[in-house]
Every structure is written in C-alpha cells, then in structure tokens.
C-alpha positions as a Python dict, from the first residue, in 0.01 Angstrom:
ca = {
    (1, 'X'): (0, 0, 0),
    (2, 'X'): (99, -140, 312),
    (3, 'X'): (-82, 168, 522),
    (4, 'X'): (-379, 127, 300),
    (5, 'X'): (-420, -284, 461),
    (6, 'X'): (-340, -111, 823),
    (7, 'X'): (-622, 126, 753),
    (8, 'X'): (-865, -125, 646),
    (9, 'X'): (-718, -378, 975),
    (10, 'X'): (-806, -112, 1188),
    (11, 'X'): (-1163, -4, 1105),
    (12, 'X'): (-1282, -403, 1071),
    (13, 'X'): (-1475, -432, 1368),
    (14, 'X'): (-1616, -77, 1355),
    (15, 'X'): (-1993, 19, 1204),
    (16, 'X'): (-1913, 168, 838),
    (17, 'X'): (-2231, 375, 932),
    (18, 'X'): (-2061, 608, 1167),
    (19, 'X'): (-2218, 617, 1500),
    (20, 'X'): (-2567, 471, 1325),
    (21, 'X'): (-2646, 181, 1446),
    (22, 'X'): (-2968, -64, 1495),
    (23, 'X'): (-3003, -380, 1705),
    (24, 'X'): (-3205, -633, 1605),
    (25, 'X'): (-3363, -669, 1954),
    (26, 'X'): (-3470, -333, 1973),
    (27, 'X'): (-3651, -355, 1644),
    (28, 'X'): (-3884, -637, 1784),
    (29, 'X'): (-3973, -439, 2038),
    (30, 'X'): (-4180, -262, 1891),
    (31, 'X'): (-4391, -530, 1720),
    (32, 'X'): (-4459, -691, 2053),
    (33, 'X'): (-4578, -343, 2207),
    (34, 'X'): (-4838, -348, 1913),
    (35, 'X'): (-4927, -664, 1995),
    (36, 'X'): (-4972, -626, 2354),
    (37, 'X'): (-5185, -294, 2300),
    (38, 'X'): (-5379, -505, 2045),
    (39, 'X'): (-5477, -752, 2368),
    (40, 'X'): (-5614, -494, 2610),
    (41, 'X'): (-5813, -344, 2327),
    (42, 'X'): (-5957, -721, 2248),
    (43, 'X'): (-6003, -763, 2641),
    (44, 'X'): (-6187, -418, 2666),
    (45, 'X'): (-6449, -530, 2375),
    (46, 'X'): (-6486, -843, 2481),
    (47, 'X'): (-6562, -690, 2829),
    (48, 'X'): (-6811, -417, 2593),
    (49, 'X'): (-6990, -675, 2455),
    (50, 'X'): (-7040, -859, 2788),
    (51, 'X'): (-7199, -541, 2880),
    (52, 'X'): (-7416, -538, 2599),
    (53, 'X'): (-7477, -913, 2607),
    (54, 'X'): (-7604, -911, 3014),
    (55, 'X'): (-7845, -594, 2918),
    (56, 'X'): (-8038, -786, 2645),
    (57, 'X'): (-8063, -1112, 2818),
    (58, 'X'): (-8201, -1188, 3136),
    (59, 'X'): (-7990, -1504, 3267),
    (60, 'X'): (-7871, -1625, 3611),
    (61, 'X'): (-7525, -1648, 3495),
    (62, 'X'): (-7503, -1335, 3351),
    (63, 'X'): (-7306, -1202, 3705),
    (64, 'X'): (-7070, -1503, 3673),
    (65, 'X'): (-6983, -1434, 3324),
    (66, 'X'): (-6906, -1063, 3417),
    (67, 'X'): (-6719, -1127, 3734),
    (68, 'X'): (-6486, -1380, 3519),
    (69, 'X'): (-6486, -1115, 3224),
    (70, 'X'): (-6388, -825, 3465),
    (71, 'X'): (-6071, -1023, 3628),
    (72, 'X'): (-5971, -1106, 3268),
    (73, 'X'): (-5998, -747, 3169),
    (74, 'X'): (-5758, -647, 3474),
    (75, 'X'): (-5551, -950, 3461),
    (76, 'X'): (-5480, -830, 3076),
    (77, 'X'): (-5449, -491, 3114),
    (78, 'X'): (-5185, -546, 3440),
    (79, 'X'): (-4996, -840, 3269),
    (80, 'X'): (-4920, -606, 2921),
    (81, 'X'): (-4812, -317, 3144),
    (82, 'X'): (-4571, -524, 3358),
    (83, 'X'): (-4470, -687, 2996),
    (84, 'X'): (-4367, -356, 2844),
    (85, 'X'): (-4168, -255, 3156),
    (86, 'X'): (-4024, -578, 3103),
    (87, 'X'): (-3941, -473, 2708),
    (88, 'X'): (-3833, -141, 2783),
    (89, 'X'): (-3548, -257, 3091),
    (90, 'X'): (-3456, -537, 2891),
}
C-alpha cells in the first residue's frame, strides 16, 4: 500500500502519455501560418485585378493605383515571411 502512494507521488508531474506530448502554442501556429498565406494570396488578387482593372479603363490614376497596389503586394508578402520566421523561432 504504502509503495503503491510512493509510486503514484513520483510519476505526478510526469505526462501519463509517455514521451507524447503537445503544447498549446505550437498548435496555434499553425492556424496563423494559414492565415498569413491566406493574406499574400488576397494581396496577389487584389494586385490581379488591378491588372485587369487598368487594361479596361483608360484613367490618369490608373499608375497611382498600381504603384500603391504593388508596395502593398511587397509590403504583404515581406511582412508574412518575416512573421513566420517569427512563429517558427518563437
């Protein structure tokens, strides 16, 4: 009886899984990869249809719109790279 409660003292802070284990932090990283992935695919088809959008209209601020689009379109696509090195370190 008494080694039983020594047993059962001993393995209290241990995983009853064995050496399985999951962190919680790791599991919401891959939501937020998803979701960044989901962003440069919205900033690349919004930069599409920008294309398509200057090639049917004739407008003087067509350029502007796809100088502004561009930077967003590299400004996305760096930001969500530096974000998942940020996820995977961390």
């Amino acid at each position: 009886m008494n080694n039983d409660v020594n047993n059962m003292l001993d393995n209290l802070g241990k995983n009853p899984l064995g050496g399985l284990s999951v962190n919680v932090a790791t599991l919401l990283k891959f939501p937020l990869v998803l979701i960044l992935f989901g962003n440069v695919l919205f900033a690349a088809l919004l930069f599409l249809r920008s294309r398509i959008l200057a090639d049917t209209f004739e407008s003087s601020s067509i350029g502007i719109i796809k100088i502004i689009i561009t930077i967003y379109l590299i400004t996305t696509i760096i930001g969500s790279i530096i974000a998942v090195l940020f996820l995977l370190v961390g």
